[in-house]
LUMSENU-495611 format. One record per residue (C-alpha): z, x, y; residue number from 1. Coordinates in steps of 0.2 Angstrom, whole numbers, always signed. Each point is the difference from the previous one (the first is absolute). Layout:
N
<w->Z u->X v->Y kedren->NUM>
...
//
This chain:
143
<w->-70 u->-161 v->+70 kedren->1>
<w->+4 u->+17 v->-4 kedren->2>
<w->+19 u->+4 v->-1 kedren->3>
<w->+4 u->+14 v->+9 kedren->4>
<w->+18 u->+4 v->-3 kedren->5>
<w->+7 u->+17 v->-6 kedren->6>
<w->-1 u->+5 v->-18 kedren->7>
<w->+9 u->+13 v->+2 kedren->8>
<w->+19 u->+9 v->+8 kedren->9>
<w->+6 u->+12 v->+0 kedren->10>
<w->+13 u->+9 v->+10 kedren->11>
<w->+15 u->+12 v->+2 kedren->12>
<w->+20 u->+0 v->-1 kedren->13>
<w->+13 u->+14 v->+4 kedren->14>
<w->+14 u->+2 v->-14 kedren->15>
<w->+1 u->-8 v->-18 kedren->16>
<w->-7 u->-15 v->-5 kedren->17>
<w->+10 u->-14 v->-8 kedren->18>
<w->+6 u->+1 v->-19 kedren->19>
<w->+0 u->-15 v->-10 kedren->20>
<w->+14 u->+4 v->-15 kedren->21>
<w->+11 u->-14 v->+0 kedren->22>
<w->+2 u->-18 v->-4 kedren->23>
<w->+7 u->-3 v->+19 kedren->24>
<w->-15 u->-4 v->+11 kedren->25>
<w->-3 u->+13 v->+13 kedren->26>
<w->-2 u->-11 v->+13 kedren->27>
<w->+19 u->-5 v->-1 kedren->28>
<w->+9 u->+3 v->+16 kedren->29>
<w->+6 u->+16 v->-1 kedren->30>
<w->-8 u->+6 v->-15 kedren->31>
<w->+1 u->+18 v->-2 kedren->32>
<w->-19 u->+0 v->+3 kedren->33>
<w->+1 u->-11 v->+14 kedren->34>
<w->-5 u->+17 v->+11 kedren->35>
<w->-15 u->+4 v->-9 kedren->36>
<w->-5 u->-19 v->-1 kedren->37>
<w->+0 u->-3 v->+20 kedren->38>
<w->-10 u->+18 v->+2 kedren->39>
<w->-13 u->-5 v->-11 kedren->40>
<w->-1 u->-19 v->+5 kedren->41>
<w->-1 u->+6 v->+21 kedren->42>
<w->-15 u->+14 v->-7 kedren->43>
<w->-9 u->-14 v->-11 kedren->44>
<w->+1 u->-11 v->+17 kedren->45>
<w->-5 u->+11 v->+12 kedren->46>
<w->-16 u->+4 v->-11 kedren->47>
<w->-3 u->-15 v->-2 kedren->48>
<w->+0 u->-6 v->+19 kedren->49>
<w->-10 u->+15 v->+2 kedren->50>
<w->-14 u->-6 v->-13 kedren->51>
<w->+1 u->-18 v->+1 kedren->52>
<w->+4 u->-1 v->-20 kedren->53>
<w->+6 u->-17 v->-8 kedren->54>
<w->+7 u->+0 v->-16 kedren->55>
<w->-13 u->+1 v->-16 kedren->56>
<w->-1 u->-15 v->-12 kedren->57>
<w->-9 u->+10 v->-14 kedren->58>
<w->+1 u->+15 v->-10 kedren->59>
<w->+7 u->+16 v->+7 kedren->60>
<w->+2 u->+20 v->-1 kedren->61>
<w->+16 u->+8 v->+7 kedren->62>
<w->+0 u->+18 v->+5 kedren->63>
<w->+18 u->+10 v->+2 kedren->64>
<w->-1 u->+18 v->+6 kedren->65>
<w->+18 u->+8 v->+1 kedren->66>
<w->-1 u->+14 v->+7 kedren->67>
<w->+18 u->+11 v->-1 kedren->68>
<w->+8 u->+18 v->-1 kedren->69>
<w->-7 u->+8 v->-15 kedren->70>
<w->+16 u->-3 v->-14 kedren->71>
<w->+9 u->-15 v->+12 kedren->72>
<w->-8 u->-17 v->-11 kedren->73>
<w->+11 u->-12 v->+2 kedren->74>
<w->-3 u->-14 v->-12 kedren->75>
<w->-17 u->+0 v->-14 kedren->76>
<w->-16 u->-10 v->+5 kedren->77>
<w->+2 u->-17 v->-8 kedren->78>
<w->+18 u->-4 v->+11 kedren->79>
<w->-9 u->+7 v->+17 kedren->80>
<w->-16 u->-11 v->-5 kedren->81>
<w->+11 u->-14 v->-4 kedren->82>
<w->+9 u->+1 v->+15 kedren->83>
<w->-17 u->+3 v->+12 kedren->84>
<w->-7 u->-15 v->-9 kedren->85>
<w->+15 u->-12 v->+3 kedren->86>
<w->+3 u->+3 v->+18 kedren->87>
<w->-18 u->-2 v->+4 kedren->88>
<w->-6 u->-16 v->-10 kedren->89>
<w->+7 u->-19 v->+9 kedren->90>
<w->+15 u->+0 v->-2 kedren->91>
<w->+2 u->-20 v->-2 kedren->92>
<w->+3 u->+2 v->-16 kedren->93>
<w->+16 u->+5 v->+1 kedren->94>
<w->+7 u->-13 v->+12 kedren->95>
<w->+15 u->-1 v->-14 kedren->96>
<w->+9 u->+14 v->+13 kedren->97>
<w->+1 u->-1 v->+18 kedren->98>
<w->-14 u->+11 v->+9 kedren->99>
<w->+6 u->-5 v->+19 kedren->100>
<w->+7 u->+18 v->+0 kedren->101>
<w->-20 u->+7 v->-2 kedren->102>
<w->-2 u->-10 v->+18 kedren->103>
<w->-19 u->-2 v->+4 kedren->104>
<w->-6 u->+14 v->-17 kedren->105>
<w->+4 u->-11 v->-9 kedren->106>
<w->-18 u->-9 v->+3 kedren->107>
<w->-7 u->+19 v->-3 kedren->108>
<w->-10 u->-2 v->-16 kedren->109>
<w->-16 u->+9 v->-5 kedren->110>
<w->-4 u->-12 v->-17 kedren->111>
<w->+6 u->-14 v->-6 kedren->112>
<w->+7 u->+7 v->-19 kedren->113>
<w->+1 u->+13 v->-9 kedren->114>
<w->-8 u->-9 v->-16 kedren->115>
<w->-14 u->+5 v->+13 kedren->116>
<w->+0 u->+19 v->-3 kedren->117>
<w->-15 u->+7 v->-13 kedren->118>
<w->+3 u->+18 v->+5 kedren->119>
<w->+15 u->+10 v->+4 kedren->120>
<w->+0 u->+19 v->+4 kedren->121>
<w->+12 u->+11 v->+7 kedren->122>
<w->-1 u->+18 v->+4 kedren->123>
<w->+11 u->+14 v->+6 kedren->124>
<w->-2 u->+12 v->+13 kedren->125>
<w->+10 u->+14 v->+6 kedren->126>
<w->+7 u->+0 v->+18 kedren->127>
<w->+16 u->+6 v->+10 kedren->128>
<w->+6 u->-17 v->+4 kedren->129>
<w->+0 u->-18 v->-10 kedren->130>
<w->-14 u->-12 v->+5 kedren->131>
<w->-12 u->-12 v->-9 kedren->132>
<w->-17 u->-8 v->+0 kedren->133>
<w->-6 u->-16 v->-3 kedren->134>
<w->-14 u->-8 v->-5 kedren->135>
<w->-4 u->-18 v->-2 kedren->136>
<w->-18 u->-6 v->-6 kedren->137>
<w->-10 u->-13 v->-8 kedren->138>
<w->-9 u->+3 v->-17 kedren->139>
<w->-16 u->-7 v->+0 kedren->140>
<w->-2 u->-13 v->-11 kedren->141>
<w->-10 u->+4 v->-17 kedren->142>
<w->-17 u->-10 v->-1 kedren->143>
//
């Protein structure tokens, strides 16, 4: 049977995405982040739902497009990467805090790990106003 499920999402979200620059999880409640995290977990979902994605179980690429006011970066590419890649892998794995805050995202997951990611690109482009793209995909697995 062939399986038909999406290899590839991608979608859109209005203002900054998260950062990841600090020991402190960003899915603690009330985490300076915590903003950014929900906008980019409720966009994640709705395309998702949209697509009918489940999560991947193998290798991975990870797109991020900022697009911002020519001048206005706000933080260098590994932190926004770190921070996109984070909030959108299972978040099981870090059970050690309390997520009940997160309320049903925080089933949104689009891979299971980021020891799944092969390729990682992120690009800029100018705009008048902050806002991101994502893109999640499977790699083909070399024969």
């Amino acid at each position: 049977m062939q399986d038909t499920r999406a290899l590839a999402l991608t979608f859109e979200v209005s203002g900054l995405p998260p950062v990841k620059t600090e020991a402190l999880s960003i899915f603690a409640a009330g985490h300076r982040q915590a903003t950014r995290v929900r906008a980019l977990l409720q966009a994640a979902c709705a395309a998702a739902q949209r697509t009918g994605w489940t999560p991947l179980d193998g290798p991975i690429e990870v797109d991020l497009t900022l697009r911002c006011p020519p001048g206005h970066r706000t933080s260098d590419a590994s932190t926004l990467l770190g921070g996109v890649c984070a909030v959108l892998q299972d978040k099981k794995r870090v059970a050690n805090i309390g997520l009940a805050h997160l309320g049903v995202l925080v089933d949104v997951a689009l891979y299971d790990d980021d020891r799944q990611i092969r390729r990682l690109s992120y690009v800029e482009e100018p705009a008048e106003d902050f806002s991101y793209q994502v893109r999640v995909a499977a790699v083909p697995t070399a024969v």
